[in-house]
C-alpha positions, 0 to 999 in steps of 0.5 A: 490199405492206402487209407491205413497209411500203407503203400500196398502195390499189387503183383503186374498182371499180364497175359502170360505166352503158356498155353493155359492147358498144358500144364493140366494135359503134361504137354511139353511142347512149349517148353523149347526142352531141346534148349532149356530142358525142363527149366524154361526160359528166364520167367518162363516158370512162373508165366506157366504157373500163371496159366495154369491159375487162369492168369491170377498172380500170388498177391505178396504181403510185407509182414508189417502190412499182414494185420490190417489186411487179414484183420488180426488187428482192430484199429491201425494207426487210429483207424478200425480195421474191417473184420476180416481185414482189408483182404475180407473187405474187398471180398465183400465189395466184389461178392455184394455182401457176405457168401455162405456157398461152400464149394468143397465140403473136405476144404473149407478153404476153397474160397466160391470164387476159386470153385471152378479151378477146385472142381477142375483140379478134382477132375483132373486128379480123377483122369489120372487115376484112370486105369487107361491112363496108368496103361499110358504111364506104363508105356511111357516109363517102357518108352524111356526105358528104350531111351536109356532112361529109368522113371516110372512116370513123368512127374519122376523125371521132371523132379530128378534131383539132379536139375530141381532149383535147389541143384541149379546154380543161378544162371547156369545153363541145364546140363546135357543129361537134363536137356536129353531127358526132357527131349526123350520124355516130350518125344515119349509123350507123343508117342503113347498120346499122352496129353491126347489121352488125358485130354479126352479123360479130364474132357470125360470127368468135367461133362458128368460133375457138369451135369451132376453138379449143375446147379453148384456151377451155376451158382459159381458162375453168378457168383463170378458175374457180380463179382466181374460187374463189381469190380467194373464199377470200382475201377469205374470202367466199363464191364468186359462181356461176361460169359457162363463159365463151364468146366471145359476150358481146353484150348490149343494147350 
């Protein structure tokens, strides 16, 4: 970008405190619910966003620098611009050279490099639709009905209107309804083993695409390997140990 006259600055990178599981698994417990309810501390949205992607950050483009780097133009201040723009350019760099791999035949914009997080979330969606799963969900809507509290899940509670972003006043602090709800839903959660039961389901779905698509996730990872020793080299340093990445990723989260 800086060849094109561009003064383009990435977003900072840092290894954010959330457990990079528990959004996967539904776990509450690092949300401090009792003192934020479902909001978090300042930052704290966008540090488990963060986790979730394995720590990646959305790059954000000023509109006037969008043509040179997807390369919807040809030439920019008298220079050709890269096909695909600088975004493609710098993908070639790091992949050495053009990638046909296509890791998910329903979306071919699932980029080789993201074919990890792509099989991972398809497992992930597989775990809960399990019908030991639903059994928990149920019995988490009968625990919080007991509560005082009418959801039928917990993606129903946490996205109540009444304390989604759009409901919140900059700065203001949650209500006491939000705070007794999250506090009733982790405590519910617990209860009927939630992220344990999901945590043993997605661990189940990851070990048979493991070795049912062995050689696609061998193929991902080589991929990740040169693209970890390329970038070493472009930022001439020397490369970190580079281990094969398997799908089960689950840590304390």
């Amino acid at each position: 970008m800086e060849n094109f006259g561009l003064d383009f600055r990435g977003p900072e990178v840092y290894a954010s405190k959330y457990p990079k599981n528990a959004t996967m698994l539904g776990w509450l417990g690092a949300n401090d619910v009792d003192r934020y309810g479902y909001r978090g501390p300042v930052g704290f949205t966008e540090d488990m966003a963060a986790a979730a992607r394995r720590e990646s950050r959305p790059i954000v483009i000023p509109e006037s620098q969008l043509p040179v780097f997807e390369g919807s133009v040809t030439t920019y201040n008298g220079k050709v611009v890269p096909k695909g723009g600088c975004d493609e350019e710098t993908r070639r760099k790091l992949n050495g050279g053009e990638i046909s791999m296509q890791v998910e035949k329903t979306d071919p914009a699932v980029s080789p490099e993201r074919g990890i997080q792509a099989l991972r979330q398809q497992e992930g969606d597989r775990a809960r639709s399990d019908p030991r799963f639903l059994s928990a969900v149920r019995s988490w809507s009968a625990c919080m009905r007991k509560r005082g509290f009418q959801y039928r899940n917990p993606d129903e509670s946490m996205s109540d209107p009444r304390w989604t972003p759009e409901e919140q006043t900059a700065g203001s602090p949650p209500s006491q309804r939000e705070i007794a709800t999250a506090a009733a839903d982790r405590d519910c959660r617990d209860e009927v083993n939630f992220s344990g039961l999901l945590r043993l389901l997605v661990a189940h779905y990851e070990d048979e695409v493991i070795h049912t698509q062995s050689r696609r996730i061998h193929e991902i990872a080589e991929l990740l390997k040169t693209r970890a020793r390329n970038a070493s080299k472009i930022l001439r340093r020397p490369p970190q140990a580079v281990t094969l990445p398997l799908l089960r990723f689950f840590g304390s989260g």
